[in-house]
N, CA, C, O and CB atoms as a CASP TS submission, in Angstrom:
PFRMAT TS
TARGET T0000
AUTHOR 0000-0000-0000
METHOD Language model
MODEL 1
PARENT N/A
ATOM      1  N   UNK     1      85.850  63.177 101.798  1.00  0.00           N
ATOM      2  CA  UNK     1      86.107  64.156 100.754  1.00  0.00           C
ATOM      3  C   UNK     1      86.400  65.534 101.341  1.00  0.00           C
ATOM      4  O   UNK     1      87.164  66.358 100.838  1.00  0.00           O
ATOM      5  CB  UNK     1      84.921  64.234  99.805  1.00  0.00           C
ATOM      6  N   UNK     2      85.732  65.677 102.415  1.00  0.00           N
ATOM      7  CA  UNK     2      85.810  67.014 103.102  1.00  0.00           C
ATOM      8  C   UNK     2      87.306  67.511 103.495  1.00  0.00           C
ATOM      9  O   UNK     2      87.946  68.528 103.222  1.00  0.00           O
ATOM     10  CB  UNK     2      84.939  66.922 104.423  1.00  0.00           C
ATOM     11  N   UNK     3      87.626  66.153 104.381  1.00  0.00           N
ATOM     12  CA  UNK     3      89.134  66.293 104.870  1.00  0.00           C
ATOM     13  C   UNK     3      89.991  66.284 104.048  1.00  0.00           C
ATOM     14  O   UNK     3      90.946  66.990 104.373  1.00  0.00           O
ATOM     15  CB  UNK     3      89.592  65.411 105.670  1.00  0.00           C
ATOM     16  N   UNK     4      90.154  65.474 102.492  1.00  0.00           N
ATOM     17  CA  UNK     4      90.893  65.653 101.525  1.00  0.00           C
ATOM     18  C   UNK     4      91.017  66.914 101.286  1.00  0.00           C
ATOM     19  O   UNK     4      92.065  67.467 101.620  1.00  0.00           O
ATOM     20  CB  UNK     4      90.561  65.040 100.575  1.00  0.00           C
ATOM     21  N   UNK     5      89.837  67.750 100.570  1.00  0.00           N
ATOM     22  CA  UNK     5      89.338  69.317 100.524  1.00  0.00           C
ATOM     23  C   UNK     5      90.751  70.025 101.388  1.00  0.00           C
ATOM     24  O   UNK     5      91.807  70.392 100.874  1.00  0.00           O
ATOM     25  CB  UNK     5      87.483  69.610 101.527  1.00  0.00           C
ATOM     26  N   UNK     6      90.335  70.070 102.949  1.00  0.00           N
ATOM     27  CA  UNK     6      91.397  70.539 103.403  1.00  0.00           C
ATOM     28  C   UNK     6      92.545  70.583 103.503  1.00  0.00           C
ATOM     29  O   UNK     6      93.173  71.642 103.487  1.00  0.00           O
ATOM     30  CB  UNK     6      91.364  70.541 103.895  1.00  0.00           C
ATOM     31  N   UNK     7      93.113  69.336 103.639  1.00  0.00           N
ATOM     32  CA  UNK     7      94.660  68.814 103.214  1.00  0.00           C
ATOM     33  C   UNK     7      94.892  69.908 101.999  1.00  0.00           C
ATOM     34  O   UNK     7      95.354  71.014 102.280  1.00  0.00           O
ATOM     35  CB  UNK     7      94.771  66.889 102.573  1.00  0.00           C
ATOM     36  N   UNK     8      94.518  69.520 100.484  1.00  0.00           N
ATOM     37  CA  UNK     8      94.884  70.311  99.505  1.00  0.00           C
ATOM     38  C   UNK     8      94.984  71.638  99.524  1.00  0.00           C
ATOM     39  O   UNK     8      95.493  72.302  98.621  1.00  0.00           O
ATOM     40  CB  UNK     8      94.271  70.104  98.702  1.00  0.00           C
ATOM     41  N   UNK     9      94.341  72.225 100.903  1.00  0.00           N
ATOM     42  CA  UNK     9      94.079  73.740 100.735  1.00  0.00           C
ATOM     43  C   UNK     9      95.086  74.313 101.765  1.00  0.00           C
ATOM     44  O   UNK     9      95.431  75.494 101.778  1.00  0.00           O
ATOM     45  CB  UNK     9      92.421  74.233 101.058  1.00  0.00           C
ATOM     46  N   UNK    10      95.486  73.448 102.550  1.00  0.00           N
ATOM     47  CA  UNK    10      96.458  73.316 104.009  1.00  0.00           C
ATOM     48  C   UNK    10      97.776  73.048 102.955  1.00  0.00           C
ATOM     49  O   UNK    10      98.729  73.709 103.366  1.00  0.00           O
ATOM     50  CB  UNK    10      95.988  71.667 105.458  1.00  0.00           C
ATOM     51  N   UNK    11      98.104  72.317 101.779  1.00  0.00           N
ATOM     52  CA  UNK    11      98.935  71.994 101.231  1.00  0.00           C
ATOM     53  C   UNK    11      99.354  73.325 100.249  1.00  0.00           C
ATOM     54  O   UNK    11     100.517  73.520  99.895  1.00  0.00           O
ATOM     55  CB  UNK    11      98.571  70.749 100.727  1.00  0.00           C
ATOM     56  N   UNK    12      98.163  74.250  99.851  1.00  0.00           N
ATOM     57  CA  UNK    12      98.500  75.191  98.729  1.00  0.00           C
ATOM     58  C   UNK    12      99.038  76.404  99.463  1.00  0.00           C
ATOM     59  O   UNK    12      99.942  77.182  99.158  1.00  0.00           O
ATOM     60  CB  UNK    12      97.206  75.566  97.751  1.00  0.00           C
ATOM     61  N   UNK    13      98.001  76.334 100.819  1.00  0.00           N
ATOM     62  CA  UNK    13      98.690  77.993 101.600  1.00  0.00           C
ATOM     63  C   UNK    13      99.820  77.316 102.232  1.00  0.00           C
ATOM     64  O   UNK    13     100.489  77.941 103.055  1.00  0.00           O
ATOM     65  CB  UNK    13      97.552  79.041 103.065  1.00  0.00           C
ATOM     66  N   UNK    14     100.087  76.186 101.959  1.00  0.00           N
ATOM     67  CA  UNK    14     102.094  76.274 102.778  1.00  0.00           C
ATOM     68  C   UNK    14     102.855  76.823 101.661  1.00  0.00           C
ATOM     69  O   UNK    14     103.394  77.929 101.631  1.00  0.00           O
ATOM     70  CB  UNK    14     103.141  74.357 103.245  1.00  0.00           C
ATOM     71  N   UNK    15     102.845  76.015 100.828  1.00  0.00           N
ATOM     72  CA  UNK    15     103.832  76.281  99.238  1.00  0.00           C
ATOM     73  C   UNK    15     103.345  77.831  98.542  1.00  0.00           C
ATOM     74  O   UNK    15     103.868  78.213  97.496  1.00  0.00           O
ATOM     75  CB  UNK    15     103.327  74.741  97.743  1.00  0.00           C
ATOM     76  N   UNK    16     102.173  78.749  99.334  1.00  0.00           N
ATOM     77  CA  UNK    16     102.034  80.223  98.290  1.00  0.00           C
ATOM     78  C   UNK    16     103.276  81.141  99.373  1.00  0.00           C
ATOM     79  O   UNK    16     103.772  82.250  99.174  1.00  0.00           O
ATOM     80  CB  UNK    16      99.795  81.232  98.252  1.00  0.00           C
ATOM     81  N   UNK    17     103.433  80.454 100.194  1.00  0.00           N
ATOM     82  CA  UNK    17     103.750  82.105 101.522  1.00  0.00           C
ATOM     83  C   UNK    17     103.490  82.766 102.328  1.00  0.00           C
ATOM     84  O   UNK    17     104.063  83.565 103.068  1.00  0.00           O
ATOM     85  CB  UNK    17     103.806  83.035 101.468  1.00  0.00           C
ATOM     86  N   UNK    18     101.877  82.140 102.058  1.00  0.00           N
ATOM     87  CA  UNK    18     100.859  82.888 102.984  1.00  0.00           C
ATOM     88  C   UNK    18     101.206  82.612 104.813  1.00  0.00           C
ATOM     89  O   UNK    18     100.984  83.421 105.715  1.00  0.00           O
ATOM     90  CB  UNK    18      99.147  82.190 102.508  1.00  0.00           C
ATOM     91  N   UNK    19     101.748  81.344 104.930  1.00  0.00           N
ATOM     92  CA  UNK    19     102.533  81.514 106.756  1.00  0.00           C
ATOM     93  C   UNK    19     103.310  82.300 106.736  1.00  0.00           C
ATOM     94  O   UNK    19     103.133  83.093 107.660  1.00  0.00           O
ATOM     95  CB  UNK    19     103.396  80.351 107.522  1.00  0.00           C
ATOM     96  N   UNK    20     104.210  82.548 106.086  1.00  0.00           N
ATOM     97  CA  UNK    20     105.359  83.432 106.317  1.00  0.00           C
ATOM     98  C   UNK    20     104.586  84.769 106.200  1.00  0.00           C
ATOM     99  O   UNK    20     104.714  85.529 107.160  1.00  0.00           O
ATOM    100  CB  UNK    20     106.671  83.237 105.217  1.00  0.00           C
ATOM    101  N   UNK    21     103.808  85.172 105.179  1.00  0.00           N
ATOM    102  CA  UNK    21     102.991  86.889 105.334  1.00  0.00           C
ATOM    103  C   UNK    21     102.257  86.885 106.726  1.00  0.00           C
ATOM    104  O   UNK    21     102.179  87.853 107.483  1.00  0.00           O
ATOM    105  CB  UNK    21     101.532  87.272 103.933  1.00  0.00           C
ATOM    106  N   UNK    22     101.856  85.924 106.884  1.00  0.00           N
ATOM    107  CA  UNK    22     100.556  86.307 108.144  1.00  0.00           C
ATOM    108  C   UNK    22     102.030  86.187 109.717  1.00  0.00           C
ATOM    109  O   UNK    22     102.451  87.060 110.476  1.00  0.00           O
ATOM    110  CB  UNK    22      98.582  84.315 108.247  1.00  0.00           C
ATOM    111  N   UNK    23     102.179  85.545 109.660  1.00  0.00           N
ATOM    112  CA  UNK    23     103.436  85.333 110.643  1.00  0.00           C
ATOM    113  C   UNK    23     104.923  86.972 110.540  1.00  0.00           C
ATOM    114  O   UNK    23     105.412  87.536 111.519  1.00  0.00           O
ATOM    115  CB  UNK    23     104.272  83.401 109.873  1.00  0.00           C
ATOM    116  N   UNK    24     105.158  87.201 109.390  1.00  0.00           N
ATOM    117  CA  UNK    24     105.755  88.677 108.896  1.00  0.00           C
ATOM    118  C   UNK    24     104.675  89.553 109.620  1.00  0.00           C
ATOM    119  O   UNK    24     104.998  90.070 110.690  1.00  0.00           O
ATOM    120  CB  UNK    24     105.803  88.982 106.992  1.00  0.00           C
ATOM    121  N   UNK    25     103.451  89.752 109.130  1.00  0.00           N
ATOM    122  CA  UNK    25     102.544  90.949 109.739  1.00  0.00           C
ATOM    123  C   UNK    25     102.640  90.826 110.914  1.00  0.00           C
ATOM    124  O   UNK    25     103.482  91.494 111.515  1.00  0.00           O
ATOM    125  CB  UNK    25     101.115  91.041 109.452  1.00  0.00           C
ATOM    126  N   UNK    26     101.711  89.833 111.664  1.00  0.00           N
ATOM    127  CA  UNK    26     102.181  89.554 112.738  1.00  0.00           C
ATOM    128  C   UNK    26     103.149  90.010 113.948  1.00  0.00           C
ATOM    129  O   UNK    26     102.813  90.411 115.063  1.00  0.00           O
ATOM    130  CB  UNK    26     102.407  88.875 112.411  1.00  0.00           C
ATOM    131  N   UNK    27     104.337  89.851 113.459  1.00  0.00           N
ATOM    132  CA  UNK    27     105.624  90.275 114.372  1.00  0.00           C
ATOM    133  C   UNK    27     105.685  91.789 114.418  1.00  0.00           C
ATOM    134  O   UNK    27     105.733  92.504 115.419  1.00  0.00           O
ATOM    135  CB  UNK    27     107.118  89.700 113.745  1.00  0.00           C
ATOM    136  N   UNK    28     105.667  92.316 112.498  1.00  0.00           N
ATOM    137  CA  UNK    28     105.809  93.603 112.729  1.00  0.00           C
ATOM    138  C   UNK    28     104.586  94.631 113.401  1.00  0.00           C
ATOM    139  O   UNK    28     104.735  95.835 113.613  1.00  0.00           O
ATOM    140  CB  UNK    28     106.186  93.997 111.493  1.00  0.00           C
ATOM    141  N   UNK    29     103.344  93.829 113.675  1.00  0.00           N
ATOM    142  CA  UNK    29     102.297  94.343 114.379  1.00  0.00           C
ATOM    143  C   UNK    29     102.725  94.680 115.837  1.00  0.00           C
ATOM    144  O   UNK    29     102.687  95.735 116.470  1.00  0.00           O
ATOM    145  CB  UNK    29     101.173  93.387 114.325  1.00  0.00           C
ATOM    146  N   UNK    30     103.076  93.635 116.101  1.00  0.00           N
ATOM    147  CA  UNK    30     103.449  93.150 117.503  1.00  0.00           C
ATOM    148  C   UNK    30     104.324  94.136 117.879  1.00  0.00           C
ATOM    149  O   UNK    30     104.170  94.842 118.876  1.00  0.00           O
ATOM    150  CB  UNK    30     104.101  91.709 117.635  1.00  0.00           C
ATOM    151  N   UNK    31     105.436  94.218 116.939  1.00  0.00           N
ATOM    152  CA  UNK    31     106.827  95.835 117.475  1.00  0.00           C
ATOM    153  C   UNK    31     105.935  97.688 117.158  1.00  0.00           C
ATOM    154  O   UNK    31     106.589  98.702 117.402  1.00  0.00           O
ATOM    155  CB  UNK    31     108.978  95.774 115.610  1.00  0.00           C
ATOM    156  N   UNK    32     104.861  97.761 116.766  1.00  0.00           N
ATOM    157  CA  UNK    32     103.893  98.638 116.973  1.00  0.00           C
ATOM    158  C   UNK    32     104.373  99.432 115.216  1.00  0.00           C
ATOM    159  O   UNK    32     104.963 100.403 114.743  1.00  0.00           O
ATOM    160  CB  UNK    32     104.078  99.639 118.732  1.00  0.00           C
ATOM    161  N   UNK    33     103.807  98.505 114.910  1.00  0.00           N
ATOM    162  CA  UNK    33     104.073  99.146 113.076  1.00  0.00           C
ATOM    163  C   UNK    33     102.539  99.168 112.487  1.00  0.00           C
ATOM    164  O   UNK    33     101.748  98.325 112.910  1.00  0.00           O
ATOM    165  CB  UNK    33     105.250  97.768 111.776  1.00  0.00           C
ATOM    166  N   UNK    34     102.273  99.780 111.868  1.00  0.00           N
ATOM    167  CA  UNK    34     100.897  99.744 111.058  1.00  0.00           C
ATOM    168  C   UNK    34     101.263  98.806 109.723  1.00  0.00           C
ATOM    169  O   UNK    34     102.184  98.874 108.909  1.00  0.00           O
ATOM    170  CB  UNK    34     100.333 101.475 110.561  1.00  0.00           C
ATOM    171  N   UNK    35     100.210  97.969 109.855  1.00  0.00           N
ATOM    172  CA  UNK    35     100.287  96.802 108.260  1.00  0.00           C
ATOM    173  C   UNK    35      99.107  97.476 107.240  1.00  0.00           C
ATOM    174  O   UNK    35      98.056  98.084 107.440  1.00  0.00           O
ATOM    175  CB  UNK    35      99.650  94.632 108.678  1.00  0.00           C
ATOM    176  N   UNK    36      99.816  97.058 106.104  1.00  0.00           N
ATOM    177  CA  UNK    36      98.727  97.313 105.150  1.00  0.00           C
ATOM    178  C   UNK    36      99.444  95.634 104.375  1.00  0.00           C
ATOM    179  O   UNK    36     100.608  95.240 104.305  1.00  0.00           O
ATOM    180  CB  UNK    36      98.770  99.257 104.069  1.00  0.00           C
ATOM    181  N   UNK    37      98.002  94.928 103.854  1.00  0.00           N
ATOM    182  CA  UNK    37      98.141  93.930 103.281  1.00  0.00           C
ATOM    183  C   UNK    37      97.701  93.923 102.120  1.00  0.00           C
ATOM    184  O   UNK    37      97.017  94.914 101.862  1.00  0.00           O
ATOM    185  CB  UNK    37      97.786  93.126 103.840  1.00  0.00           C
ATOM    186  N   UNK    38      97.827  93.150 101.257  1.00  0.00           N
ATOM    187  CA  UNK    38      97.621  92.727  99.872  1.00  0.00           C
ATOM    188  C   UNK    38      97.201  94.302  99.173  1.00  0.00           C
ATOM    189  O   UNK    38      96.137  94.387  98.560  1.00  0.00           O
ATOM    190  CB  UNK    38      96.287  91.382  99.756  1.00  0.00           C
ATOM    191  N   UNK    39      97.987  95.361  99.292  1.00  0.00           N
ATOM    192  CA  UNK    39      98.001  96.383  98.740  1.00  0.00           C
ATOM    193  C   UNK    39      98.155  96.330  96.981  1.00  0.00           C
ATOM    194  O   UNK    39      99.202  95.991  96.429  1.00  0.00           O
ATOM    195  CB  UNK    39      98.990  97.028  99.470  1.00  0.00           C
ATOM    196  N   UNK    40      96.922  96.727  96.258  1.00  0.00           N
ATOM    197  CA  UNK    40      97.061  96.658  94.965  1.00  0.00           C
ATOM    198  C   UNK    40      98.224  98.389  94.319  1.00  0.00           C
ATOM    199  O   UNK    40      98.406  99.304  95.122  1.00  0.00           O
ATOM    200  CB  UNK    40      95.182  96.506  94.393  1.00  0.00           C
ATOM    201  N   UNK    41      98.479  98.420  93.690  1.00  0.00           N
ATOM    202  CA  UNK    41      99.070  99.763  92.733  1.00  0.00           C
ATOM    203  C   UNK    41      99.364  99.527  91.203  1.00  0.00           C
ATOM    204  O   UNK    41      99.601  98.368  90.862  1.00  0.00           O
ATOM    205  CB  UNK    41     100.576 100.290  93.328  1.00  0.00           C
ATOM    206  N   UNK    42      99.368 100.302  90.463  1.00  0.00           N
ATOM    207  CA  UNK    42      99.515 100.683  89.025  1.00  0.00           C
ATOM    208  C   UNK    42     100.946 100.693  88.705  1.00  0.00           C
ATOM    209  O   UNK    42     101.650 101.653  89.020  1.00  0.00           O
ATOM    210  CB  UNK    42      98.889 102.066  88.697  1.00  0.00           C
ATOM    211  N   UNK    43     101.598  99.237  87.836  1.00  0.00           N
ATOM    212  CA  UNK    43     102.694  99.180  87.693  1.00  0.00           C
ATOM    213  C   UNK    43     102.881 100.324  86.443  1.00  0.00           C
ATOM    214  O   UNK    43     101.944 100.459  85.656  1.00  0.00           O
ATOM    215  CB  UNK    43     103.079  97.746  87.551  1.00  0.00           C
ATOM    216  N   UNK    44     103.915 101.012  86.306  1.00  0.00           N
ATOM    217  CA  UNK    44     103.508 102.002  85.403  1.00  0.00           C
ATOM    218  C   UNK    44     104.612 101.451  84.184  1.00  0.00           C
ATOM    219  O   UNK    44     104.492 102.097  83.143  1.00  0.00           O
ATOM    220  CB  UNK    44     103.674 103.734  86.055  1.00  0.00           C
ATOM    221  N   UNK    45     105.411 100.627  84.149  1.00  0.00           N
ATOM    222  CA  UNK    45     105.697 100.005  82.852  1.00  0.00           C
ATOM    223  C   UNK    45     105.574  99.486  82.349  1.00  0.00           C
ATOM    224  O   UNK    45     106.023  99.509  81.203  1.00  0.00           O
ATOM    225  CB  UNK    45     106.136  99.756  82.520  1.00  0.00           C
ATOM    226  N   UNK    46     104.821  98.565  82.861  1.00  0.00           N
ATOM    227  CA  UNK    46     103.577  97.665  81.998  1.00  0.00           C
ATOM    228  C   UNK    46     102.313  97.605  82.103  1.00  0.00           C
ATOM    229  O   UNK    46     101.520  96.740  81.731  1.00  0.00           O
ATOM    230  CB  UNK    46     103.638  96.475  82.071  1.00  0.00           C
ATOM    231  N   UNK    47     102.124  98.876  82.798  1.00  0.00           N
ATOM    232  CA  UNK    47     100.289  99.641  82.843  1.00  0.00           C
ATOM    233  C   UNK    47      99.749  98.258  83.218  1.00  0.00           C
ATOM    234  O   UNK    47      99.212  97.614  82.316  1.00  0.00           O
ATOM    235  CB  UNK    47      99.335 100.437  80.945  1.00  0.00           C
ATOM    236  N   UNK    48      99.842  97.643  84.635  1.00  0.00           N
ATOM    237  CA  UNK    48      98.875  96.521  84.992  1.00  0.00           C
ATOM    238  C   UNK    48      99.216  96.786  86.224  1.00  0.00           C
ATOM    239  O   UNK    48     100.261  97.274  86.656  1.00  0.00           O
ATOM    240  CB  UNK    48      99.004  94.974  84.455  1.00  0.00           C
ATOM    241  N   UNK    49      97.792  96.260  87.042  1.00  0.00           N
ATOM    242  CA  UNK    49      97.774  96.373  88.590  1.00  0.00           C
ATOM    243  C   UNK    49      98.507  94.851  89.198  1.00  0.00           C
ATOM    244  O   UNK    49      98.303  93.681  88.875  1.00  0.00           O
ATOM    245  CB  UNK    49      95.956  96.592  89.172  1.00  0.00           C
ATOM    246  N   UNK    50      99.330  95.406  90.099  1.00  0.00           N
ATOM    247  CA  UNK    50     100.034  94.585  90.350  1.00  0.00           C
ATOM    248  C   UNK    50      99.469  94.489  92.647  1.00  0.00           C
ATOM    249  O   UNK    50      98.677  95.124  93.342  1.00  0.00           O
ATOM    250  CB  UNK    50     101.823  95.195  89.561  1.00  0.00           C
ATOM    251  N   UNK    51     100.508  93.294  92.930  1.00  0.00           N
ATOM    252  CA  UNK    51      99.966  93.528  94.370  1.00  0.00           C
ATOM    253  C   UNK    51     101.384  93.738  95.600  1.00  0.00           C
ATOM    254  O   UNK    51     102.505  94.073  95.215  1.00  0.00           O
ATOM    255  CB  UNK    51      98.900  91.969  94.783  1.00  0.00           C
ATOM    256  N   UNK    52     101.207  93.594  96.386  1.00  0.00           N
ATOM    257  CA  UNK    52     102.500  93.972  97.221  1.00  0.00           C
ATOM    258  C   UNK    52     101.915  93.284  98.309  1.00  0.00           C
ATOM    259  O   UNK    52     100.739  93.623  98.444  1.00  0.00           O
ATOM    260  CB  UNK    52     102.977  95.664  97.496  1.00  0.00           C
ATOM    261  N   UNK    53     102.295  92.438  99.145  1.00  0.00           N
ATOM    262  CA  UNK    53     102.126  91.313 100.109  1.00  0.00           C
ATOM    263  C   UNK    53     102.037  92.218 101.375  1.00  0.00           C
ATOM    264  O   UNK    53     101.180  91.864 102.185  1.00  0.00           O
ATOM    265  CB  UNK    53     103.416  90.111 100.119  1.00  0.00           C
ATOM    266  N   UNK    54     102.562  93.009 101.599  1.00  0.00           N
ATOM    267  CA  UNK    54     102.819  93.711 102.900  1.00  0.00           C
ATOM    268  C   UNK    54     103.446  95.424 102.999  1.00  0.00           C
ATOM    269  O   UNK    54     104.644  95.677 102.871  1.00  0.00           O
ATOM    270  CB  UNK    54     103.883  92.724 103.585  1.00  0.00           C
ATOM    271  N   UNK    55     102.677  96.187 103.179  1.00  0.00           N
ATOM    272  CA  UNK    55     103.748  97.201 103.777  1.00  0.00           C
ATOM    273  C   UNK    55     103.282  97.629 105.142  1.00  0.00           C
ATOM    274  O   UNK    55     102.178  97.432 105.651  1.00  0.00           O
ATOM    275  CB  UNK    55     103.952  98.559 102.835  1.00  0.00           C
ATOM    276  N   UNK    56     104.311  98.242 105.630  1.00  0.00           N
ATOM    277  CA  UNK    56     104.568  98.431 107.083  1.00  0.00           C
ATOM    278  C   UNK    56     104.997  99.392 107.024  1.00  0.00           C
ATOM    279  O   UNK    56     105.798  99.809 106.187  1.00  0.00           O
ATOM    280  CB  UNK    56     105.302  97.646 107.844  1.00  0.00           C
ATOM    281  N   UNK    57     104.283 100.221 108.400  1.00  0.00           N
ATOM    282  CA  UNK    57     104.302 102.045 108.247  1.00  0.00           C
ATOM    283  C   UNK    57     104.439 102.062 109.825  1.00  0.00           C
ATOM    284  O   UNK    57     103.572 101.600 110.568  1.00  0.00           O
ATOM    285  CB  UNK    57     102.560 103.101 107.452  1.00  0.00           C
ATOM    286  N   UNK    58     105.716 102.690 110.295  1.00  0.00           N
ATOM    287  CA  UNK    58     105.940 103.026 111.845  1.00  0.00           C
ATOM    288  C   UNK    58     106.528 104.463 111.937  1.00  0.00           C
ATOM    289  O   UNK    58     107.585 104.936 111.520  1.00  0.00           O
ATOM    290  CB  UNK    58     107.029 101.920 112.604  1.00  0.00           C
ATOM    291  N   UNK    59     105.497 104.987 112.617  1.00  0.00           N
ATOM    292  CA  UNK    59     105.495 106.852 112.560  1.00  0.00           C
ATOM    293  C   UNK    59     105.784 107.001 114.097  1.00  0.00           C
ATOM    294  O   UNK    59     104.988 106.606 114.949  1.00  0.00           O
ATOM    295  CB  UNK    59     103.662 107.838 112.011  1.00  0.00           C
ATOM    296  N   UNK    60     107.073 107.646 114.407  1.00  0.00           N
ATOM    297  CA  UNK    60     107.391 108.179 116.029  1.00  0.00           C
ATOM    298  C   UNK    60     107.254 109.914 115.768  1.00  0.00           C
ATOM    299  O   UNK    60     107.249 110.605 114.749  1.00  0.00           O
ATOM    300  CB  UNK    60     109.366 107.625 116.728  1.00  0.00           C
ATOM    301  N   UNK    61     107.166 110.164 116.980  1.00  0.00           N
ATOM    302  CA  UNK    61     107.035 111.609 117.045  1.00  0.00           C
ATOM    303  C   UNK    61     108.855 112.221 117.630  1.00  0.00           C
ATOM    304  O   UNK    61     109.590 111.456 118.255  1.00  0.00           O
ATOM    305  CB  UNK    61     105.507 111.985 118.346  1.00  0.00           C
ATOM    306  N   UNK    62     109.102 113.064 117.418  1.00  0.00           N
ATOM    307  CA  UNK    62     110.171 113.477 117.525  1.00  0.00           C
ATOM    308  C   UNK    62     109.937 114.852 117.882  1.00  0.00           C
ATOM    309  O   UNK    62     109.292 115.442 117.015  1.00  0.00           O
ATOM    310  CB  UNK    62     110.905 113.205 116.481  1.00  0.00           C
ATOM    311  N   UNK    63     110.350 115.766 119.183  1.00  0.00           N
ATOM    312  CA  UNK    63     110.539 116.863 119.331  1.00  0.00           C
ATOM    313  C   UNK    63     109.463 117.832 118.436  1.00  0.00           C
ATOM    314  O   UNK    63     109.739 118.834 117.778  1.00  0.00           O
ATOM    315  CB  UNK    63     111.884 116.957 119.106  1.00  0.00           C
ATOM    316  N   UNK    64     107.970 117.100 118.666  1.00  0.00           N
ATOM    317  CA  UNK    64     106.523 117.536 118.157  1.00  0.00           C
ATOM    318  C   UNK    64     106.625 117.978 116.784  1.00  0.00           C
ATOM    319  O   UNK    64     106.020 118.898 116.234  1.00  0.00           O
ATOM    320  CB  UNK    64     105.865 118.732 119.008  1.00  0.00           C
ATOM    321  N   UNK    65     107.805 116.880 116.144  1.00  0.00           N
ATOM    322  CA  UNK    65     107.745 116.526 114.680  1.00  0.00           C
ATOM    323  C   UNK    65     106.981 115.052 114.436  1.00  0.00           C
ATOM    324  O   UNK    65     106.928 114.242 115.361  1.00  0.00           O
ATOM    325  CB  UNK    65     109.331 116.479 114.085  1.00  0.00           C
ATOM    326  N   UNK    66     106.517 114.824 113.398  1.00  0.00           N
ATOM    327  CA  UNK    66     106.295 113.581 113.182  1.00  0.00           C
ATOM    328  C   UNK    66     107.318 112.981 112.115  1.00  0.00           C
ATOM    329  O   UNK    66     107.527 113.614 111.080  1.00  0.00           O
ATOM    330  CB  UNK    66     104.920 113.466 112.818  1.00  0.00           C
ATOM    331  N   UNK    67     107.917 111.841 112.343  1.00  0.00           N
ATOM    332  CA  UNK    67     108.885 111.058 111.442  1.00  0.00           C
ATOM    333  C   UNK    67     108.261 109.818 111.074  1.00  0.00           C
ATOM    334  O   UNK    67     107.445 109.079 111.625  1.00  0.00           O
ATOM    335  CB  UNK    67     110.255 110.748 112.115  1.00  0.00           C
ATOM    336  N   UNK    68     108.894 109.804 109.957  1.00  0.00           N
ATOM    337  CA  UNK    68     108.217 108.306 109.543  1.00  0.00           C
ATOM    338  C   UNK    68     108.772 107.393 108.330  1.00  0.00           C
ATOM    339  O   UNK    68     108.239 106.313 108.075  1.00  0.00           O
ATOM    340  CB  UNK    68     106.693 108.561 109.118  1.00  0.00           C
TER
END
């Protein structure tokens, strides 16, 4: 029963996306980006919190500016 358990749960995170997000973070970690994951925010046209899978924040310095 145990191993069934897993199969089904090995079967649900293939078909949600979740390899492709963790594998996405991942890479863009790897090229020196800051991740933010499962970021919630306030959809504001239908006033409900919604989620965002990934954002990625890469800040260089420029001529003792910061860009980003």
């Amino acid at each position: 029963m145990k191993n069934d358990l897993g199969s089904k749960i090995k079967v649900w995170l293939d078909t949600q996306g979740y390899n492709l997000e963790m594998f996405t973070a991942r890479t863009f970690r790897g090229k020196g980006f800051q991740i933010a994951q499962s970021v919630y925010y306030q959809d504001t046209e239908s006033n409900q919190s919604r989620e965002i899978d990934l954002v990625c924040y890469y800040t260089k310095v420029l001529s003792g500016l910061v860009s980003t």
